[in-house]
Structure formats: structure tokens, C-alpha cells
C-alpha positions as CSV (number, residue, x, y, z in Angstrom):
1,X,120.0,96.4,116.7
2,X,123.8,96.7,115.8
3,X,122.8,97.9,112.3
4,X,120.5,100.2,113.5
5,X,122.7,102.3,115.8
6,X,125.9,101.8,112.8
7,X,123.3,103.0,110.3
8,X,122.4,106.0,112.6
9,X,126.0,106.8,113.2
10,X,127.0,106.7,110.0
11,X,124.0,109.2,108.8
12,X,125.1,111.9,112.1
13,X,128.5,111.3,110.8
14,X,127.6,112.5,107.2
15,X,125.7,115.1,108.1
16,X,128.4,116.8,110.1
17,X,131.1,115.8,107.0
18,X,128.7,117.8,104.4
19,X,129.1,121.9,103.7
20,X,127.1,123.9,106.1
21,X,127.4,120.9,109.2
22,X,128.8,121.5,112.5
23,X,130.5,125.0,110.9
24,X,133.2,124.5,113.7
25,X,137.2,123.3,113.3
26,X,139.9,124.9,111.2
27,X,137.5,124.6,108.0
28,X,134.5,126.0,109.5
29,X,132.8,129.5,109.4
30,X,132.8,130.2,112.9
31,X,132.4,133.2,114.1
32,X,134.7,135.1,116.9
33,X,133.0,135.1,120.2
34,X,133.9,138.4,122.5
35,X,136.1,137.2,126.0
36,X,138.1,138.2,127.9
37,X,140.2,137.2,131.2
38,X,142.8,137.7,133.5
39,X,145.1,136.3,135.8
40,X,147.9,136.8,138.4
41,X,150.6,134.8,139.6
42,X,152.5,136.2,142.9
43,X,154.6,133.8,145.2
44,X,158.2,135.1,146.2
45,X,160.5,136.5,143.8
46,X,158.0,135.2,141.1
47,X,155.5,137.7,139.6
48,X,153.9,137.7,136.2
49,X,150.4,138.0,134.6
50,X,148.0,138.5,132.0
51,X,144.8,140.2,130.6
52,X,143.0,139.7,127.2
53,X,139.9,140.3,125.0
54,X,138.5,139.7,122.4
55,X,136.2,141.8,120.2
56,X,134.1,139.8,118.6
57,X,135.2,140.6,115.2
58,X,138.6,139.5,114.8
59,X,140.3,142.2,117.0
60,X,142.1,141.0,120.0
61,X,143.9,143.2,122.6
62,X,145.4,142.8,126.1
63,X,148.7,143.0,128.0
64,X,151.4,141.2,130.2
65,X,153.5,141.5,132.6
66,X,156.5,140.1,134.5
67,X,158.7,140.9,137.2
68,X,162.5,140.5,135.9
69,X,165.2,139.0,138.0
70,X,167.2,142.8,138.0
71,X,164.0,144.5,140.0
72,X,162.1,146.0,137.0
73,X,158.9,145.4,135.4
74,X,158.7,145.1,132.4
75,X,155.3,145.2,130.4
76,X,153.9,144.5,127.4
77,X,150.7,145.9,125.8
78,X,149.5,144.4,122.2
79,X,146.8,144.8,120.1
80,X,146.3,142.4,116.8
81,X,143.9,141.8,114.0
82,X,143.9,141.1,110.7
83,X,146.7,143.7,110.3
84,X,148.9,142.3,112.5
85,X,150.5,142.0,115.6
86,X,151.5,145.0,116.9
87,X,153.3,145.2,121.1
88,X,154.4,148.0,122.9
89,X,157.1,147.3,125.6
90,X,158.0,149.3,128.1
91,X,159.9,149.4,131.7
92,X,159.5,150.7,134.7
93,X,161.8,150.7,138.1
94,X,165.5,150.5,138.1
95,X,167.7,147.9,137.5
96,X,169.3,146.6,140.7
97,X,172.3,144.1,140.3
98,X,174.3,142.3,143.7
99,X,177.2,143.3,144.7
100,X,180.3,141.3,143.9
101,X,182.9,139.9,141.7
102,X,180.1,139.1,139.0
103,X,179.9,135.5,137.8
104,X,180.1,136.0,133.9
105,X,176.8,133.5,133.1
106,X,174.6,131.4,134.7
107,X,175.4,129.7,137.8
108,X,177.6,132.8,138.8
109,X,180.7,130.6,138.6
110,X,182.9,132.3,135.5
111,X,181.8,129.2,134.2
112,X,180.1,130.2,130.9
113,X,176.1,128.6,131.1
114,X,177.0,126.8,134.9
115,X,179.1,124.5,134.0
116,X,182.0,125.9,136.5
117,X,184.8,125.1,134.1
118,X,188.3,126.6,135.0
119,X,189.3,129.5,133.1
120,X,192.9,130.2,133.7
């Protein structure tokens, strides 16, 4: 019984290892599928998302977007093949900073990356 299933294993196995098996994995000759999708992510100050296809032959296009911390959008429209990657960024909305002595890095401290060292 146990030789019988390791026999048939091994046979599947081979099968799949020859030229011309399972045609799927980095060495394959798959071929593109169209898609596409989308999402949305919206809670608070956090805002970003995404659509994408795919063509079918290689070509994939699509575009993101993300809600930046100074009040602007900020956008991002691609379309890539096999000649490359090729975005288009743009903005939209005006930058808005807070009012105040400024902080000079993160944490708002003068601090450099938050680390709130003394700089005297």
C-alpha cells in the first residue's frame, strides 16, 4: 500500500518537474490574466487608496492616492509594460502648516528626529 501511493507520488511529481507540466512559477509560460481592483482606506486624518489593471498582455495601469499630513493630495497615476515604469505625480489643494514656533524635525521638540536633545 505504502509503495503504491510513494510510487504514485513520485510519478505526479515527475510529471509536473518535466517541460510543458504545471507551466506555472517563475519558470513557467504563464500567461497574464486581465484584473483589476480597488480599494479605500478612510478613518480620521488617515486617507489613502488604490486602483489597478491589468491587460492581459503584459500592460498594467492604475493609480494611487494619499492624503499628506500638510492638507494636500497628492496622486499618482502609472502605467508600465515591457517599456517600463512610467508615474505621473501630481497635487492638488494647498499646503496648510500650524501655527507656531516650528519644531525643526520630528516630535516638534528642536530635537532633530524626536529625540528632544538641548540645543543651546
Amino acid at each position: 500500500m505504502y509503495s503504491t501511493a510513494f510510487l504514485l507520488c513520485l510519478l505526479v511529481s515527475a510529471g509536473v518537474a518535466l517541460p510543458g507540466g504545471h507551466g506555472g512559477g517563475y519558470g513557467g509560460h504563464s500567461v497574464p490574466t486581465p484584473y483589476g481592483f480597488s480599494y479605500g482606506v478612510s478613518s480620521g486624518y488617515t486617507n489613502f487608496g488604490q486602483s489597478e489593471w491589468g491587460n492581459g498582455h503584459g500592460g498594467v495601469g492604475g493609480g494611487y492616492w494619499v492624503n499628506l499630513p500638510d492638507g494636500r493630495i497628492q496622486k499618482v497615476s502609472y502605467w508600465a509594460g515591457p517599456g517600463g515604469y512610467f508615474p505621473v505625480v501630481s497635487y492638488s489643494g494647498v499646503a496648510r502648516y500650524p501655527a507656531g514656533k516650528g519644531g525643526g524635525g520630528y516630535g516638534g521638540h528642536g530635537g532633530g528626529f524626536g529625540f528632544g536633545g538641548h540645543h543651546g
